[in-house]
C-alpha positions in Angstrom: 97.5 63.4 89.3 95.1 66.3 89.7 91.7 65.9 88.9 91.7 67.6 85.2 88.2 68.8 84.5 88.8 69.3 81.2 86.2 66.3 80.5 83.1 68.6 81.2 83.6 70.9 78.5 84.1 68.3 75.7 81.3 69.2 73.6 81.4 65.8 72.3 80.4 64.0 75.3 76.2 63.8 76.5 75.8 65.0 80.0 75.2 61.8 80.8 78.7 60.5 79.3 80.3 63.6 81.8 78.5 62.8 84.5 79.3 58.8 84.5 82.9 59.7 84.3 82.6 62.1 86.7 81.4 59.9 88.8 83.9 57.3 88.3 87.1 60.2 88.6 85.5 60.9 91.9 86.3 57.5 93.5 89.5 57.0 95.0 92.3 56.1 93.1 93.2 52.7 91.3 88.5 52.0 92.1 87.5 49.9 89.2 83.8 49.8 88.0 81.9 46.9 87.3 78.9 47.4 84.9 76.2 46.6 87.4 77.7 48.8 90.2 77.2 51.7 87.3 74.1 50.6 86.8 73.6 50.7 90.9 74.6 54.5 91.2 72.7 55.4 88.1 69.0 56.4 88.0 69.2 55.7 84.1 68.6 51.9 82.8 71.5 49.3 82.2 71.1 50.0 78.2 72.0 53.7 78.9 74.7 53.2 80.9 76.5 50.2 78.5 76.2 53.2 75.6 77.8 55.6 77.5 80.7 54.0 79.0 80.7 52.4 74.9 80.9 56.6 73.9 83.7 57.2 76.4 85.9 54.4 75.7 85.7 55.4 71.9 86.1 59.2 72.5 89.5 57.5 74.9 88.0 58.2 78.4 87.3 54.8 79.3 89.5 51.4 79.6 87.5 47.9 79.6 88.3 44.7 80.2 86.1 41.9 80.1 83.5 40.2 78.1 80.3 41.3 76.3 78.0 41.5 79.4 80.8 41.6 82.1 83.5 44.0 82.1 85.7 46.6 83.9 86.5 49.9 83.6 89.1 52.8 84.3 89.0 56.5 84.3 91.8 58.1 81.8 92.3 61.5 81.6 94.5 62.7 78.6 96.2 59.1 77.8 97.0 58.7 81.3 95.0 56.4 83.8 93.6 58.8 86.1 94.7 58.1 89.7 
């Protein structure tokens, strides 16, 4: 799948929300995140980071699996797992 950039110019998103998912579309495919390796590449706190990953899963950017302080994500770009 392309790399749909469509993401950047949701109005709904923070810069911050664009630029975490960014981030994550930019890994190679089928990379899962772990919350503290977000944290790692991030030079906001961990509290910023859980709300914005919380924004993009609810706006349907974001997959999680996993528990309340442990989880994994995946990029998804227009209901399809970004690869």
């Amino acid at each position: 799948m392309k790399n749909d950039n469509t993401y950047l110019f949701d109005r709904s998103l923070s810069y911050r929300e664009r630029g975490i998912l960014a981030t994550m579309l930019a890994m190679p495919p089928g990379w899962r995140y772990e919350l503290e390796e977000l944290v790692g590449l991030s030079a906001t706190g961990r509290g910023d980071v859980i709300m914005a990953v919380k924004r993009l899963k609810a706006a349907g950017y974001v997959r999680t699996e996993g528990g309340h302080t442990s989880w994994a994500s995946t990029p998804v770009l227009k209901g399809k797992v970004a690869a």
